[in-house]
C-alpha positions as CSV (number, residue, x, y, z in Angstrom):
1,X,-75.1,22.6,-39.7
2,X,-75.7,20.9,-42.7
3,X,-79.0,18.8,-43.6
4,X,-77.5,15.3,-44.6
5,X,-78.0,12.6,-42.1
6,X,-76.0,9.6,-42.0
7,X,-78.8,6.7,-41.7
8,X,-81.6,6.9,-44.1
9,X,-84.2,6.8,-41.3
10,X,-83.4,9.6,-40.2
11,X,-83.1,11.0,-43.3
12,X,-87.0,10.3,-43.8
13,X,-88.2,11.5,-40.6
14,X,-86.3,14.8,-41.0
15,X,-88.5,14.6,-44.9
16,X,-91.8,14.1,-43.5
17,X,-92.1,16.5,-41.2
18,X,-94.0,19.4,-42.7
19,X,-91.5,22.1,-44.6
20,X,-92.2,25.0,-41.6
21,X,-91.4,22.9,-38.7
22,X,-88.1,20.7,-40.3
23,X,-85.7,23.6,-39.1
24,X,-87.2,23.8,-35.7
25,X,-86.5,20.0,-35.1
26,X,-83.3,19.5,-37.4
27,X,-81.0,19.8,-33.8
28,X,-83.0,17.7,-32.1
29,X,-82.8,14.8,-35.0
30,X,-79.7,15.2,-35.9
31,X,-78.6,14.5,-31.7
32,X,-80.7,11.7,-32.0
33,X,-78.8,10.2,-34.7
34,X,-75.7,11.3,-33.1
35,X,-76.7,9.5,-29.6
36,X,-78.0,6.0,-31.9
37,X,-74.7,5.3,-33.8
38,X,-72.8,6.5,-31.0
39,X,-74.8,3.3,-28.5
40,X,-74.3,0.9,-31.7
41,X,-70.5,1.5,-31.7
42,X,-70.7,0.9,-28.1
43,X,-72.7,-2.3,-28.4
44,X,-70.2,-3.5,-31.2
45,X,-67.1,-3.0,-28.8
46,X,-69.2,-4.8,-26.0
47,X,-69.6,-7.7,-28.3
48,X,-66.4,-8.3,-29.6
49,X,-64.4,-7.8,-26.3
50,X,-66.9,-10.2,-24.7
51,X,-66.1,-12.4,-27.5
52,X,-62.5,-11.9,-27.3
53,X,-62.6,-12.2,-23.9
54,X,-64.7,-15.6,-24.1
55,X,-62.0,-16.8,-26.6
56,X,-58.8,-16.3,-24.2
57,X,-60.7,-17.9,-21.3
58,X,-62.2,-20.9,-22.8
59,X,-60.7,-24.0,-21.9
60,X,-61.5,-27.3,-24.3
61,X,-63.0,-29.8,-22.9
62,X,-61.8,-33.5,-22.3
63,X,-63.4,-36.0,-24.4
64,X,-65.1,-39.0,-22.4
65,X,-63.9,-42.2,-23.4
């Protein structure tokens, strides 16, 4: 497994933790960034099939005279 994380966040964390510990917890952080892009791709799909969805149901409504 190698050491280069995707998001610079984690990235940091994985640097600040002291140098005899990082490959003790280098598993555990890499799941973790592994498990928070993995629920952002799921909120993105949420969003846009609610929007698509919202889109192929709306119905315009009739102006008042």
């Amino acid at each position: 497994m190698h050491n280069e994380f995707v998001t610079k966040f984690w990235q940091q964390a994985y640097e600040k933790l002291p140098s005899g510990v990082r490959g003790q917890y280098l598993s555990q952080l890499k799941a973790a960034e592994r498990w928070e892009l993995a629920i952002g791709d799921v909120i993105e799909v949420w969003a846009r099939a609610k929007s698509a969805v919202s889109r192929a149901l709306h119905t315009p409504r009739a102006k008042r005279a």
